[in-house]
N, C-alpha and C positions, 0 to 999 in steps of 0.2 A: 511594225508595232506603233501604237499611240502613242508610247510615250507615258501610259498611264502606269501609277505604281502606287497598286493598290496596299501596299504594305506601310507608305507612306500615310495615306487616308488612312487606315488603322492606328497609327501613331497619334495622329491628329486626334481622332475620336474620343481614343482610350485617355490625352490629354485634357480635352474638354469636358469629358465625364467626371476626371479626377479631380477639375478644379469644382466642377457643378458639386460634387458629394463632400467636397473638403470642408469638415466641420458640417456639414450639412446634419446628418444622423449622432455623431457624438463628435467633441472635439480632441482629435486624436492624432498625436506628433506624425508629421510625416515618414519617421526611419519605419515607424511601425506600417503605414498602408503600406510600405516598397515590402515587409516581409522582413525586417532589419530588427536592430535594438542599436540601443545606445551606448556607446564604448569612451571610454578616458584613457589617454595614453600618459603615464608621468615617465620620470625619467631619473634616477640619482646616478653616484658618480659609477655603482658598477653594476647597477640592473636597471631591467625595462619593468616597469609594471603596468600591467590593462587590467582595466574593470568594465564590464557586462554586465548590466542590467538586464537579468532572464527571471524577471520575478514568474512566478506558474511552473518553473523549469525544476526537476530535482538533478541530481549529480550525474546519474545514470541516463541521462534524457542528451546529455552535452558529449563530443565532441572535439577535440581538438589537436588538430595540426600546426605543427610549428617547421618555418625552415629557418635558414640564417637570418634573412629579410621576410618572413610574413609570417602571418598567422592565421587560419583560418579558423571560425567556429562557428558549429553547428551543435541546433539545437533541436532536436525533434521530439515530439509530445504525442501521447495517445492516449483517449480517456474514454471511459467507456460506463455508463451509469446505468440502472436497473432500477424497476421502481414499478414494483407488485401493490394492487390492492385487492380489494374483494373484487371489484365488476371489471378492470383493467389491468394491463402487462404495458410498462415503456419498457425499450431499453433503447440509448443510441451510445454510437459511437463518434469520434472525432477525433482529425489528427491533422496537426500543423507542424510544420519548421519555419526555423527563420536560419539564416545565416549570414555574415561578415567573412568576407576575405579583405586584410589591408597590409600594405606596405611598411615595415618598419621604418622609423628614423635612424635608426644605429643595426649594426650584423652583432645577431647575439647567437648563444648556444644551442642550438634547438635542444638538445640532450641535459639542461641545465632547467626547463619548464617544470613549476610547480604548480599547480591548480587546487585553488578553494571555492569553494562555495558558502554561500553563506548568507542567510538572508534575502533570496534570490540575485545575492550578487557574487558574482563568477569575478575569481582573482588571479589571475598568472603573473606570476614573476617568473620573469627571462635574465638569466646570467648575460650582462654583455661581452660580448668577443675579442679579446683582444686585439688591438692595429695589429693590421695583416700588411707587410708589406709585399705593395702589386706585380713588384718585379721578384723572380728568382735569381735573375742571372739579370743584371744591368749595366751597358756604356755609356757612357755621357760622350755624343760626340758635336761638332761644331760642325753645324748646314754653311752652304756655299753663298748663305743671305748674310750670316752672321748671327742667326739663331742656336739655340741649343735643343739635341733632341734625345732623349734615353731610346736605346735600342736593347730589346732582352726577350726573354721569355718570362711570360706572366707566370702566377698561380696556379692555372692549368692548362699550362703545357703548349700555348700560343706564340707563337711571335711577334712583340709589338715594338710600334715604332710611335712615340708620343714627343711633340713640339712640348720644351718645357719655358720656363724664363731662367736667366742667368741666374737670377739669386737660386732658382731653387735645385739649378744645376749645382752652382757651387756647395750647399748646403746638403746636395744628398751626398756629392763625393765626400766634403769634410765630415759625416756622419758614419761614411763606412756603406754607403747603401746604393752605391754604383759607384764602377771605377771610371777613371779617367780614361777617354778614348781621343785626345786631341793635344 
């Protein structure tokens, strides 16, 4: 082989076209030419809230998957117009999505999702999750450097072995949330 990758040069292309058109025809945010919208994440002491900008979007047209850590949302459109006169017939049709999948900052409920609409702006509030502690079963024991390491079975159902620091050894034992192995 050459060596050649032509999938690369396609990268390149569809890049230089994208800056040549950017603003060129309308000036138009970039989430929108990727096929995106624009989202705000807040944050209070026991929910997550996101807001979606899907002005064009009705309720029915959206969407949405939630897990512990993410959120996906999709939005798909279909429109389809007719326009009869005496000497002519149009009609067309047209359909677009856009979608967001992102990473939560905090593990919330998925089963806890509320969803508004409103003004084409899309609201979920997410109940947060309680701290999950990562171990089920935990020892605190002393490596042969003079480190500390919890040894247990996680959450589900693993066995791990995690390098900790002395403070946060002695702090899990004094909390109840691993025992002493040293």
């Amino acid at each position: 082989m050459n060596g050649w990758d032509h999938w690369e040069d396609w990268d390149d292309w569809r890049k230089q076209m994208k800056r040549i058109m950017r603003g060129f025809i309308l000036p138009v945010r970039e989430e929108f030419l990727e096929g995106s919208f624009p989202i705000d994440i807040s944050e209070t002491e026991g929910e997550l809230i996101i807001k979606a900008d899907l002005p064009g979007f009705e309720k029915t047209d959206i969407a949405i998957r939630a897990t512990e850590n993410s959120i996906d949302i999709v939005a798909r459109q279909k429109k389809e117009t007719r326009e009869q006169k005496e000497s002519y017939f149009r009609a067309e049709r047209s359909m677009g999505a856009v979608r967001r999948c992102l990473t939560l900052p905090v593990a919330v409920d998925p089963e806890s999702a509320q969803a508004e609409m409103n003004n084409g702006v899309l609201t979920v509030d997410l109940k947060k999750k309680e701290k999950n502690v990562p171990f089920t079963e935990a020892t605190i024991v002393k490596t042969s450097r003079g480190g500390y390491m919890v040894k247990g079975i996680n959450t589900y159902g693993n066995k791990m072995n995690v390098m900790i620091s002395e403070a946060n050894a002695l702090s899990a034992i004094e909390k109840g949330l691993a025992t002493k192995g040293f």
